[in-house]
Structure formats: C-alpha cells, structure tokens
LUMROMAR-296692 format. One record per residue: residue in one letter; x, y, z of N, C-alpha, C in turn. Coordinates in Angstrom, 3 decimals, always signed. Layout:
! residues N
type; n_east; n_north; n_up; ca_east; ca_north; ca_up; c_east; c_north; c_up
A; X; Y; Z; X; Y; Z; X; Y; Z .
...
! end
This chain:
! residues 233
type; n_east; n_north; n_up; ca_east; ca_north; ca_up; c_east; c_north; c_up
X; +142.431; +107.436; +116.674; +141.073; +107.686; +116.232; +140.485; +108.941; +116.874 .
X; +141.091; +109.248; +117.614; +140.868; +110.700; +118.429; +140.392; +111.749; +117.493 .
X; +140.561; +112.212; +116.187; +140.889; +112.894; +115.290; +139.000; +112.732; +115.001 .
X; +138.392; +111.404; +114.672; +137.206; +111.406; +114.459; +136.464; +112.030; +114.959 .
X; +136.779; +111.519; +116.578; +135.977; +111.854; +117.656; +135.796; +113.467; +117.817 .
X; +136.528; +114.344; +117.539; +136.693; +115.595; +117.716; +135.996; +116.100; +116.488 .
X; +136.086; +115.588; +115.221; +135.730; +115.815; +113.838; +133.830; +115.973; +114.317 .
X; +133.667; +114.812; +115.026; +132.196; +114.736; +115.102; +131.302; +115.234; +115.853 .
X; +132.343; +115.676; +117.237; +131.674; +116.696; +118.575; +131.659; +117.989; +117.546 .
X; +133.174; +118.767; +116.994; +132.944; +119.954; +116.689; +131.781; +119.851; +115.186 .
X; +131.289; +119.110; +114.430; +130.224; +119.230; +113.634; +128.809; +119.171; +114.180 .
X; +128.641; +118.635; +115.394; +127.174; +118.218; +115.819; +127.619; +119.557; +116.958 .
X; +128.206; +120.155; +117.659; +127.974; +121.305; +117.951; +128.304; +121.430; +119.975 .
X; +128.832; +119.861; +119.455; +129.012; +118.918; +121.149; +127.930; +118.899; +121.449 .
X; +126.165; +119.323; +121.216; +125.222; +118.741; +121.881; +124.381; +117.599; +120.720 .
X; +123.642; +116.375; +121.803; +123.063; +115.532; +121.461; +121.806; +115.913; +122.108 .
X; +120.455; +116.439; +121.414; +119.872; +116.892; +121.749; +118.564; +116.008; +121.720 .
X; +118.592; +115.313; +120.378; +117.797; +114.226; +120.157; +118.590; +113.065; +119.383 .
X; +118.254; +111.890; +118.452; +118.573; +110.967; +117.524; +119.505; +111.480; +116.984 .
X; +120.567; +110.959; +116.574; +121.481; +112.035; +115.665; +121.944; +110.517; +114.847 .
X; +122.444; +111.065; +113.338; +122.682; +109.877; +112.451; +123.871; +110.657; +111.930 .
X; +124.800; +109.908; +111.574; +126.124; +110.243; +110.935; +126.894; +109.153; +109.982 .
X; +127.391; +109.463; +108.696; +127.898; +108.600; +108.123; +129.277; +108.685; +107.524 .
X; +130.376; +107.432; +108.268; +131.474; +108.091; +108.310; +132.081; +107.008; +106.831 .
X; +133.184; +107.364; +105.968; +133.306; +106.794; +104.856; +134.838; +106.491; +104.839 .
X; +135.508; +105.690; +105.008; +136.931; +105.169; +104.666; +137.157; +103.901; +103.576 .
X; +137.962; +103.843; +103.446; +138.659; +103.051; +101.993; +138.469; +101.806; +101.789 .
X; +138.358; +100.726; +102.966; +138.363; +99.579; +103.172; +137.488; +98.880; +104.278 .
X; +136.849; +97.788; +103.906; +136.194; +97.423; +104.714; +136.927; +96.918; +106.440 .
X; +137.763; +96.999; +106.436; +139.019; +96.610; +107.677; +138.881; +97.665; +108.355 .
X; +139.092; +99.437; +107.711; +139.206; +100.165; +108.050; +137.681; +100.787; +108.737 .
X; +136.656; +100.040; +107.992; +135.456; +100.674; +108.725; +135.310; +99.677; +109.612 .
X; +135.248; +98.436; +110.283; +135.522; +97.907; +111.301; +135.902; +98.740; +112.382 .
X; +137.492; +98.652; +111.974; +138.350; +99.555; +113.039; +137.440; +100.824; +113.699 .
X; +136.966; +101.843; +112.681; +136.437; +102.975; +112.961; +135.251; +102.760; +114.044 .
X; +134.535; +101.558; +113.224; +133.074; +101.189; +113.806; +132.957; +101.222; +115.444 .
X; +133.525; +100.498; +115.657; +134.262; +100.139; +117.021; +134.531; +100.808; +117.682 .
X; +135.395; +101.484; +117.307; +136.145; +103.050; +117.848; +134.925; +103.851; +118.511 .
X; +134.347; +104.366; +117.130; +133.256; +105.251; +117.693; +132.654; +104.896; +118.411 .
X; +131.820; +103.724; +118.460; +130.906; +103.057; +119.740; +131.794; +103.362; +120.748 .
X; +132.373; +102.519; +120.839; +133.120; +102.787; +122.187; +133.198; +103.755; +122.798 .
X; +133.758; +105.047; +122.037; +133.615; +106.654; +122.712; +131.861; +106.738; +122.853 .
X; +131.214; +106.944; +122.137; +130.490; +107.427; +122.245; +129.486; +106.226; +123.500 .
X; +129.263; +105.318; +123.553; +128.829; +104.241; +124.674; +129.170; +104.720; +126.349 .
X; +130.533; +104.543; +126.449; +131.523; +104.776; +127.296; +132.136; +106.064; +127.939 .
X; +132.453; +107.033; +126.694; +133.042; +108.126; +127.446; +132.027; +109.562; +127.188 .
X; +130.806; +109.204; +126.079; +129.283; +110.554; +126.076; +127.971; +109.545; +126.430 .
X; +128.384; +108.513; +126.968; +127.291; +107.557; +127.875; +126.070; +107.764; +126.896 .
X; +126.131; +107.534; +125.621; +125.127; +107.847; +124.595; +124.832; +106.152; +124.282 .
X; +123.487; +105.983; +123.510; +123.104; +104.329; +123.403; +123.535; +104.558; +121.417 .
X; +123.769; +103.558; +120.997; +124.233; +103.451; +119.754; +122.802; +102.648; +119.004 .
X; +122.391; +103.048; +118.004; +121.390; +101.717; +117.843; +122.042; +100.560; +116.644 .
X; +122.632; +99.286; +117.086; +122.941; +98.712; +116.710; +122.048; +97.806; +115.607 .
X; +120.808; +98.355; +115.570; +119.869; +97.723; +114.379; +120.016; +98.247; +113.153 .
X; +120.355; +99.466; +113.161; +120.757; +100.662; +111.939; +121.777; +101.351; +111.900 .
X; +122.905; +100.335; +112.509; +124.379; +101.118; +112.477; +125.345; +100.095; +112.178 .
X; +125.806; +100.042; +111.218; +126.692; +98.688; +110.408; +128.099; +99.279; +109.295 .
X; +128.636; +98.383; +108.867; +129.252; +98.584; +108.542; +129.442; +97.734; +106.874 .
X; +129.164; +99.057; +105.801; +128.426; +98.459; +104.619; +129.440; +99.207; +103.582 .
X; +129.091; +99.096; +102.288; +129.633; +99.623; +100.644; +128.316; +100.724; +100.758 .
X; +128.719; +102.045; +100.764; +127.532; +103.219; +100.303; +126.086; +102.874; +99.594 .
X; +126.652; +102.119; +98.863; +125.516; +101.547; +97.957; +124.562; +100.742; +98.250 .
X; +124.861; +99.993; +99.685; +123.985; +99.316; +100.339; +123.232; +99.717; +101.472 .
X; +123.144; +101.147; +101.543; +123.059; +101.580; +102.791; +121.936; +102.786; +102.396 .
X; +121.422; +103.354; +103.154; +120.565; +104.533; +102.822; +120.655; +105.476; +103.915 .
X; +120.530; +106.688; +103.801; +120.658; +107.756; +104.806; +119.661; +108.451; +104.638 .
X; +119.114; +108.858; +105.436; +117.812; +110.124; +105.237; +116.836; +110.063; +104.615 .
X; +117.044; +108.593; +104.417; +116.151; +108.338; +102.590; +117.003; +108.464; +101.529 .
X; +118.273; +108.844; +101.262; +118.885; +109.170; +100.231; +119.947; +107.700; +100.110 .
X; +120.340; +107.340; +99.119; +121.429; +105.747; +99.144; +121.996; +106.127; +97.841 .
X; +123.267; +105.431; +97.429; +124.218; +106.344; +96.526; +124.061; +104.909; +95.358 .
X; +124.817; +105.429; +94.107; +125.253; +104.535; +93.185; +126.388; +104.892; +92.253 .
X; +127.389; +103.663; +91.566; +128.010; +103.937; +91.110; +127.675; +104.687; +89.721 .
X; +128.543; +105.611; +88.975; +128.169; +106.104; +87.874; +129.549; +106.169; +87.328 .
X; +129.201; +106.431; +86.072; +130.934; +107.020; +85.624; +131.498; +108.590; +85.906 .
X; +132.964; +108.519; +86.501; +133.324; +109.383; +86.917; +132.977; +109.753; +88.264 .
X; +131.740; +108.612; +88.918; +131.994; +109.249; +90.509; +130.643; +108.519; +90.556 .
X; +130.529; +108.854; +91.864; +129.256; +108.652; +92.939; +128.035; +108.925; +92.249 .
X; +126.739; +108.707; +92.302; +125.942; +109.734; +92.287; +125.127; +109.404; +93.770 .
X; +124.043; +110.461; +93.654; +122.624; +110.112; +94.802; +121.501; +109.572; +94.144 .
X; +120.773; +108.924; +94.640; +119.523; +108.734; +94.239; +118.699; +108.229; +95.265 .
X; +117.385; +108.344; +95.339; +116.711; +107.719; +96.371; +115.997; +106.341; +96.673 .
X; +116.410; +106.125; +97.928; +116.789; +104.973; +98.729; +115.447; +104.280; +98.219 .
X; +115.066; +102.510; +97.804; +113.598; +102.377; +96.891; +112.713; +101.819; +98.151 .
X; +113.077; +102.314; +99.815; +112.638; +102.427; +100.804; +111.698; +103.662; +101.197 .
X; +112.024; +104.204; +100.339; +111.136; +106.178; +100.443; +110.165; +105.958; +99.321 .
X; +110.760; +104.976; +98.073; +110.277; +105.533; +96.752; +108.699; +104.819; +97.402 .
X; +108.944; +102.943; +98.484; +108.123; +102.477; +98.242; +106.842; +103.287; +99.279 .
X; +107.607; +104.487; +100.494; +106.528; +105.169; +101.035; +105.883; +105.772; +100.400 .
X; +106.483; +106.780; +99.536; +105.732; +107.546; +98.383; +104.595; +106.693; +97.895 .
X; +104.904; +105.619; +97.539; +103.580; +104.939; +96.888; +102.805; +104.736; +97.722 .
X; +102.968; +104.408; +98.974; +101.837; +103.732; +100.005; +101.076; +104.660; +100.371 .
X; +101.625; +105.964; +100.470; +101.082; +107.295; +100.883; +100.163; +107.767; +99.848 .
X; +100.492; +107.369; +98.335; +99.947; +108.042; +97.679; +98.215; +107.016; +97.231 .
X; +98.482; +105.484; +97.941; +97.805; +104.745; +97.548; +96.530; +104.786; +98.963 .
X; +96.731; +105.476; +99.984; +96.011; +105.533; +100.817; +95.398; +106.972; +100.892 .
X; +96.057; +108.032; +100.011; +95.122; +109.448; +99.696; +94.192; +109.136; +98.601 .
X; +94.696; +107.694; +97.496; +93.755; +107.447; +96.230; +91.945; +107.113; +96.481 .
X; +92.354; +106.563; +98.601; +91.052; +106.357; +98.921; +89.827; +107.387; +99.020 .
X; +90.405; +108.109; +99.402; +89.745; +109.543; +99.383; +89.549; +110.060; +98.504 .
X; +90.024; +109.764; +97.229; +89.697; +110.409; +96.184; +88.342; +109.311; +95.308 .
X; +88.430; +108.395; +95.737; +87.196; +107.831; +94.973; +85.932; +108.466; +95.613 .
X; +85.594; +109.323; +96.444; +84.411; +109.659; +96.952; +84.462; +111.388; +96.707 .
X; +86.045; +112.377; +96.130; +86.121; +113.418; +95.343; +85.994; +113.847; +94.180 .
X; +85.697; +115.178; +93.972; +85.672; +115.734; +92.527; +87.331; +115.729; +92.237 .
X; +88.239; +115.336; +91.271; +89.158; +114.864; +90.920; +90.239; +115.803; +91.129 .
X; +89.653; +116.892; +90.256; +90.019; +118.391; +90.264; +90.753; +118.827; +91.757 .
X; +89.820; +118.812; +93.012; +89.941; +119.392; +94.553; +90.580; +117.889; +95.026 .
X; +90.563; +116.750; +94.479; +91.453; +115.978; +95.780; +92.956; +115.886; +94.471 .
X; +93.056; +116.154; +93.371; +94.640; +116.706; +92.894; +95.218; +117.962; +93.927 .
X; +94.577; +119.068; +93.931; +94.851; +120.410; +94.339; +94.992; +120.166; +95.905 .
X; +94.347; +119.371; +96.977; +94.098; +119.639; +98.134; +94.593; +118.633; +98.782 .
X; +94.614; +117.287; +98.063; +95.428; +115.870; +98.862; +96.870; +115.500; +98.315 .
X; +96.556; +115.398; +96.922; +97.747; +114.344; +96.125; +98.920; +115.931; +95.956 .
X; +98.530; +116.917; +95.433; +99.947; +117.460; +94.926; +100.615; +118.305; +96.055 .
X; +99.789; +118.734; +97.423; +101.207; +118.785; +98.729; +101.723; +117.531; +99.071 .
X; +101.306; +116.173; +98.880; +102.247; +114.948; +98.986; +103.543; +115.048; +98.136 .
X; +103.091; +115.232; +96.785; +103.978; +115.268; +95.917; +105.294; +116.705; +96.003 .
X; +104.385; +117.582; +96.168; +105.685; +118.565; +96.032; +106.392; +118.517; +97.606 .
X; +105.814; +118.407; +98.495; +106.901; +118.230; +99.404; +107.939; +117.015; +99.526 .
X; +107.429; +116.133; +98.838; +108.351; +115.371; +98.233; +109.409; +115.122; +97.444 .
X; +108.936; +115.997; +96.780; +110.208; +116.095; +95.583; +110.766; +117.318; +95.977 .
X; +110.477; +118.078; +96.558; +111.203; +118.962; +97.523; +112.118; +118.776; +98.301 .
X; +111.773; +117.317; +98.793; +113.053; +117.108; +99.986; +114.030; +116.208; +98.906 .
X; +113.541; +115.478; +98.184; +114.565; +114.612; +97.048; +115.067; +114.865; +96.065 .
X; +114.676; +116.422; +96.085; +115.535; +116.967; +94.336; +117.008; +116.528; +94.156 .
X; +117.773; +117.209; +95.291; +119.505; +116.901; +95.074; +119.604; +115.186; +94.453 .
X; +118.429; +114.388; +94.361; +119.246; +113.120; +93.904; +118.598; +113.271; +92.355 .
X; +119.347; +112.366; +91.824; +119.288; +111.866; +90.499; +118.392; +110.834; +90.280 .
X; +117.226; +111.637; +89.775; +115.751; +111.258; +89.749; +114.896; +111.010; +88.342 .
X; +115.770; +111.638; +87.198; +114.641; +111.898; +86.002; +113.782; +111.046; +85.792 .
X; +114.642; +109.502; +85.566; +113.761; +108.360; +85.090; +112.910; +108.036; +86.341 .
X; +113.443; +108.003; +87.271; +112.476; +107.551; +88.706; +111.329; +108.994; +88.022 .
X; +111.475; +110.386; +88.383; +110.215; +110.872; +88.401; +109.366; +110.387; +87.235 .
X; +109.625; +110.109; +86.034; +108.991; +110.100; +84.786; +108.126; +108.679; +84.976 .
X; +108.838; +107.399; +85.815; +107.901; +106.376; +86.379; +106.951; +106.719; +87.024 .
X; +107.474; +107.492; +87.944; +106.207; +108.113; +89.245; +105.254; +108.913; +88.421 .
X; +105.146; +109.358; +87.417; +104.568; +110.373; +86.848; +103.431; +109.053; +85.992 .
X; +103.717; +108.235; +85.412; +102.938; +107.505; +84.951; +102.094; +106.817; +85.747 .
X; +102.709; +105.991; +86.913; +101.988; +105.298; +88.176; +100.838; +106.184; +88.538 .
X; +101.316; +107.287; +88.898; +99.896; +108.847; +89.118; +98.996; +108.821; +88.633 .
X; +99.501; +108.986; +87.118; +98.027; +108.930; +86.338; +97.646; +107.657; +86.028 .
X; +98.110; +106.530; +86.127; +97.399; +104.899; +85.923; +96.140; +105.578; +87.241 .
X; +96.661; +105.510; +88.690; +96.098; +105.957; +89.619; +94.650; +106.710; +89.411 .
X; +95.016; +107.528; +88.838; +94.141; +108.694; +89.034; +92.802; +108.597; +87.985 .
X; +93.405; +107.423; +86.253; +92.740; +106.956; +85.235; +91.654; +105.773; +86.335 .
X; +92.158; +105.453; +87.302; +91.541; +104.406; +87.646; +90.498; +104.996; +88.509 .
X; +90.678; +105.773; +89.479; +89.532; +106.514; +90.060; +88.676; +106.797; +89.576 .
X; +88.836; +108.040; +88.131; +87.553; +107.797; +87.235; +86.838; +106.811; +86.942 .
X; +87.487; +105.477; +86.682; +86.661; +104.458; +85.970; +86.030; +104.166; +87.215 .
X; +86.246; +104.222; +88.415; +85.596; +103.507; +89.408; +84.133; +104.556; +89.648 .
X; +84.404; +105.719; +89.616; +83.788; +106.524; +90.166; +82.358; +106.704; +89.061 .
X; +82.492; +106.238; +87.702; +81.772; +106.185; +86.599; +80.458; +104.931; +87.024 .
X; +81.468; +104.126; +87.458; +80.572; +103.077; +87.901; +79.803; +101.666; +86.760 .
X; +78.929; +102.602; +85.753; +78.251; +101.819; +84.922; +79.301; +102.023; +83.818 .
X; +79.051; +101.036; +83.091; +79.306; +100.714; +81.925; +79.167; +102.075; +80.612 .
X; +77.650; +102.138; +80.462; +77.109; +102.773; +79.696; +77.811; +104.767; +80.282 .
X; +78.015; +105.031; +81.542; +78.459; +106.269; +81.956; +79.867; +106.223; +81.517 .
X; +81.027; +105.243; +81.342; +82.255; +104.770; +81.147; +82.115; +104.931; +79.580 .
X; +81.035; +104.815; +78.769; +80.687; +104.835; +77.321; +80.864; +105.798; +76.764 .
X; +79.720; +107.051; +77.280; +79.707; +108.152; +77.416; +81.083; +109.472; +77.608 .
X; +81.525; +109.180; +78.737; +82.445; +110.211; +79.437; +83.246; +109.928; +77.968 .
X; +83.899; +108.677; +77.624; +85.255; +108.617; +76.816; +84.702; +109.290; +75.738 .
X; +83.589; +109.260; +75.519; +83.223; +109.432; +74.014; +82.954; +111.227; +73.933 .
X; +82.708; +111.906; +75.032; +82.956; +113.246; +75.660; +84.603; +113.472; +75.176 .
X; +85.204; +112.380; +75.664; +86.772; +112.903; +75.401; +87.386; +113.073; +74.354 .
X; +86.749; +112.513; +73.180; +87.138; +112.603; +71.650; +87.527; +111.313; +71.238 .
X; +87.169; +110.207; +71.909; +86.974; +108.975; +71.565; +86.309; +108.230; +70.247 .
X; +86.296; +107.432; +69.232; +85.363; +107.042; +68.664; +84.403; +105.808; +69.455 .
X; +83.218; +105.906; +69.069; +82.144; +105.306; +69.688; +82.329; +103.884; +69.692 .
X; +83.514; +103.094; +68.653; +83.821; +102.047; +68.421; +84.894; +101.856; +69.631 .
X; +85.820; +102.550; +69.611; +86.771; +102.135; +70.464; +86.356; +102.914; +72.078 .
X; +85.483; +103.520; +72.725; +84.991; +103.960; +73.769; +83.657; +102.367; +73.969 .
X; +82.880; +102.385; +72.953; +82.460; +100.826; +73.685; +83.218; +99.536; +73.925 .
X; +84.365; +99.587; +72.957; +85.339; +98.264; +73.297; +85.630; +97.927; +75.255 .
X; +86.138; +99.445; +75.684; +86.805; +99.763; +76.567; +85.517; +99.441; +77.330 .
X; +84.586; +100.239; +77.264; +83.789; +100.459; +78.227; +82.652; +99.212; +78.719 .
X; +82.571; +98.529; +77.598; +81.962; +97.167; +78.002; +82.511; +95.963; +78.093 .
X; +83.909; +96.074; +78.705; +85.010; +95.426; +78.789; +84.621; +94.455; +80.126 .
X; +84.763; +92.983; +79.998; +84.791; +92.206; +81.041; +86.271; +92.744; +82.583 .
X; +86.679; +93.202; +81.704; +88.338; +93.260; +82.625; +87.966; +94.383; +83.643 .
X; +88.630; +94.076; +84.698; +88.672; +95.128; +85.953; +89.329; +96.104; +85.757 .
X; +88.754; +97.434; +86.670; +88.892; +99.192; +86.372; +90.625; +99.061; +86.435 .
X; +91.535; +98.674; +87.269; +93.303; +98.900; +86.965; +93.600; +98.521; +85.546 .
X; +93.100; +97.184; +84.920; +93.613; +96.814; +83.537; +93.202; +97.949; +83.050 .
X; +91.688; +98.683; +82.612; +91.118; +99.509; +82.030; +91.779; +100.420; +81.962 .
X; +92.269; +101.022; +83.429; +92.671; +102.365; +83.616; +94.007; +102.789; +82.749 .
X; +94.494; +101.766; +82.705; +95.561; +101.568; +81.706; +95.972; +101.512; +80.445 .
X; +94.617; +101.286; +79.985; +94.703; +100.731; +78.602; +94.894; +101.803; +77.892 .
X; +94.753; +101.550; +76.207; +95.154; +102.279; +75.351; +93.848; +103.600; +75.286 .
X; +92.737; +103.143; +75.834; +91.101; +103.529; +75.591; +91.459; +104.970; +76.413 .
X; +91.881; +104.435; +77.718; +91.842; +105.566; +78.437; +92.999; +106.218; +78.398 .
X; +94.468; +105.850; +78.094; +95.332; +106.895; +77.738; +95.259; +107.542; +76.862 .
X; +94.047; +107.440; +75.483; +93.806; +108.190; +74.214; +92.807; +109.029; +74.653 .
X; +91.716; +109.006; +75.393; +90.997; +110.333; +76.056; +91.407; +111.221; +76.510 .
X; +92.290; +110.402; +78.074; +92.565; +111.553; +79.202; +94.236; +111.351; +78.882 .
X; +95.005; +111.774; +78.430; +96.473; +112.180; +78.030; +96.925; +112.854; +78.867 .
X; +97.960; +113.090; +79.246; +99.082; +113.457; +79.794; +98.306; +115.254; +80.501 .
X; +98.217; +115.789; +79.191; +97.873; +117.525; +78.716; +96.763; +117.469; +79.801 .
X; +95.906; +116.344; +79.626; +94.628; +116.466; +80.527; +94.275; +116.747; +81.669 .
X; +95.666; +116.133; +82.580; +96.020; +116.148; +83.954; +96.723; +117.364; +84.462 .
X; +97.658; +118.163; +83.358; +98.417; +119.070; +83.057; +97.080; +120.246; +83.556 .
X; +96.164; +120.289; +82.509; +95.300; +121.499; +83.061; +94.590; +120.867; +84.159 .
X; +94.405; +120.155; +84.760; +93.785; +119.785; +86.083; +94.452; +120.514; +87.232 .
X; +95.985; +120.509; +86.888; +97.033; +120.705; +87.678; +97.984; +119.899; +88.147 .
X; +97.738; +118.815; +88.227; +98.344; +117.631; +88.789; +99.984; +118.334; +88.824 .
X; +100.717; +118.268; +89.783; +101.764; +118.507; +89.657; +102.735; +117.103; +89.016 .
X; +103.751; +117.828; +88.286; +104.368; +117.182; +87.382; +105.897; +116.528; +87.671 .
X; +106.477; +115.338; +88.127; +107.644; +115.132; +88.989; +108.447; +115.280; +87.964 .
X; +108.239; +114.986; +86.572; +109.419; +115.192; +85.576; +109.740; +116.303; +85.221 .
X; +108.293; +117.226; +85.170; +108.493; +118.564; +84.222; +109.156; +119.398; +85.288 .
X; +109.555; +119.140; +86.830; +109.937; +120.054; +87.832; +111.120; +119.890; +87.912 .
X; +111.694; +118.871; +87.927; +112.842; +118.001; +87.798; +113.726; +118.649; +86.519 .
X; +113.002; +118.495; +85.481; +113.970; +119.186; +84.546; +114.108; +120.178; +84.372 .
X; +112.595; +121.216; +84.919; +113.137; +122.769; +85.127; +114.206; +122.823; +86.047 .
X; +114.414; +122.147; +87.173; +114.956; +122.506; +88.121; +116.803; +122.423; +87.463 .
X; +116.625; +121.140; +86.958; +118.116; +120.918; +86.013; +118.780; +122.387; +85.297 .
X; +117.744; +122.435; +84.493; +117.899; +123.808; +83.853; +118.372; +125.125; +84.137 .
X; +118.096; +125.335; +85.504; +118.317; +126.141; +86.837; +119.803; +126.772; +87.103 .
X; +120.375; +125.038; +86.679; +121.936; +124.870; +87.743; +122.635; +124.600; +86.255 .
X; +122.947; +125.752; +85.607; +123.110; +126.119; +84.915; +124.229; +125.552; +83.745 .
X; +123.156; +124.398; +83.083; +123.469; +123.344; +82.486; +123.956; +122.150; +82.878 .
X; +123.892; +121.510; +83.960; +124.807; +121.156; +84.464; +124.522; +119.843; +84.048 .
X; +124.874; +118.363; +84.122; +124.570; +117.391; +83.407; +123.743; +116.455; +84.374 .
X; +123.954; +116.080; +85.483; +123.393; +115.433; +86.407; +123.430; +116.406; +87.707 .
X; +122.213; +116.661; +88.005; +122.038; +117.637; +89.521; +121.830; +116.568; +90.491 .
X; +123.359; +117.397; +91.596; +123.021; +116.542; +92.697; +124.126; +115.268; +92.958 .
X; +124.821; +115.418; +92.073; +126.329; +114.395; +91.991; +127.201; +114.294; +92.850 .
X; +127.838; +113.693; +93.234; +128.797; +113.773; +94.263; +130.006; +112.761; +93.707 .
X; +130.939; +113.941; +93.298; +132.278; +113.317; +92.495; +133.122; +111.820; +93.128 .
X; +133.481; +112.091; +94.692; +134.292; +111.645; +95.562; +133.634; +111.380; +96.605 .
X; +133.669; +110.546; +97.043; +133.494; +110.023; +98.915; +134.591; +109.584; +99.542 .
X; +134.971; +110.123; +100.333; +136.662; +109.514; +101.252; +136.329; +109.237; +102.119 .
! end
C-alpha cells in the first residue's frame, strides 16, 4: 500500500496545512476496507495526523458527497451532480435573504441580496450536471419572490389592483385577490404566474440558473452533458 501513501504526500505537496479531504476509489468493497485501514494507519501513526472518523467511511460514490459534489450512475459512465445536502443549503440561504426582502423594493434586494447568492453558487457547481435541478431552482425563486409581493401588497383590494396593472382581467385579478387562501398558495397560482411571468423577473434581473447553465453548455463546444466523468478507478 506504500504506492498510495506516496501517491497522496506527492499530490497534497507533503504539507498538511489545514483539514484536507481526499477520495480514494478501488473496485470492491474488500478492497476499500483494506485501503481504509491502510491509510489511517499511516497517516494516525507514522504523519501523527487525527483522521475524522465521522466523515471518513467506506461507501459506493453514489452514497457519498465531496465538496458538495456526489456522483450518479448514467449511461456510459459516471456523471456529477450536486450533493441534495448543498441543494438543501441553497434553499435555507435563500429562505433567510427572502426575510429581508419583505421590508425591500424587489428590484435592489434581486440585484444586492438574492443574485450574488445565486451566482456564486452556480459558479462553484457548474462542472455538475444540473439542467433540471437549475430549471427547479429557477421556479422555487420565483414562487419565492411571487410571494413577497403578495405579502408586501398586504390588502386585498392593493393585490386587486397591482394584478390588474399587470394585464390581468378584473375577473380573474379579483378571484385571486379576494381569495380566502394564504399568500404561498396565491403566490403560486395561475393569477399570479399570468401577471408576473418568467420575462418579468428577466427584466428585473433576477439571475437565471437555467439560462446560464445552458449558455455555459453551449460554450464547451457542443458537448452533451458538461461536467461528466467517463471512469472512476
């Protein structure tokens, strides 16, 4: 096993400077045992380093997540996609900037809170295989963001109004708007996805996880899935 051990000093640079995470991949679950072991041992024993045995196991790729990133089978190989441990921070993060936005003009907390969450996000997660995940996240946003308005409208009769501003008919803007049901059902509904549409958010700015995603595809010059990984040995 010597062969590892050397594999992993000369990649990390022989210094351990802080946390370091590494993920080593062999054929059989027997064989990652064996390895498992191995390495602790050197590294415990002969670089007097602590192992953290809460997040260091011995799993199928697919059950496991790295960096935030966790793999799946596809045809013809591996792919990446992200771990639904990040996807569920993304939401929590994005559900605790939504607070701040009920007391903003919509416009300045898109531009100034929600879309550096978002693009540094999808910044660090492009390499995985994301379309349908972004195109979910892209809807969740604007349920989100449909719902702030309704809250921020407050009355009934202002909820009447605004839709009917949006090109609403006065029939189906009072259905919505004098609706017993709470602002998430609302925000959802058909009332308010026929006002404020997709385009709406588009000129607001809202940054877009699908429309970046597939430029970005476009990029890597045709390629069918960005971010694949054929083989793992």
């Amino acid at each position: 096993m010597r062969e590892y051990h050397v594999r992993i000093c000369e990649g990390l640079g022989g210094r351990f400077l802080r946390p370091t995470r590494c993920n080593i991949y062999v054929k059989s679950k027997r064989s990652g045992d064996r390895v498992f072991s191995s390495i602790t041992n050197f590294l415990e024993k002969k670089m007097k380093l602590k192992v953290n045995k809460d997040k260091s196991k011995v799993d199928r790729p697919v059950n496991r997540k790295f960096l935030g990133f966790s793999f799946y089978y596809r045809k013809g190989g591996i792919g990446i996609r992200v771990a639904p441990k990040s996807i569920s921070r993304l939401k929590d993060k994005v559900r605790e900037l939504c607070k701040y936005g009920k007391g903003m003009n919509l416009e300045i907390f898109i531009h100034e809170k929600l879309n550096p969450c978002l693009r540094g996000w999808f910044n660090y997660y492009r390499i995985a295989d994301m379309q349908r995940l972004c195109h979910e996240l892209d809807q969740w946003i604007r349920h989100r963001l449909r719902n702030i308005m309704w809250r921020q409208w407050k009355r009934s009769w202002t909820r009447f109004v605004n839709m009917c501003k949006a090109g609403l008919s006065k029939f189906e803007a009072s259905k919505a708007a004098f609706s017993n049901r709470g602002p998430w059902h609302n925000a959802c509904g058909l009332s308010m996805n026929s006002a404020f549409p997709i385009s709406y958010f588009d000129n607001l700015g809202l940054f877009n996880l699908k429309s970046q995603y597939t430029h970005l595809k476009k990029l890597v010059n045709g390629t069918a899935v960005y971010g694949s990984v054929r083989t793992v040995v």
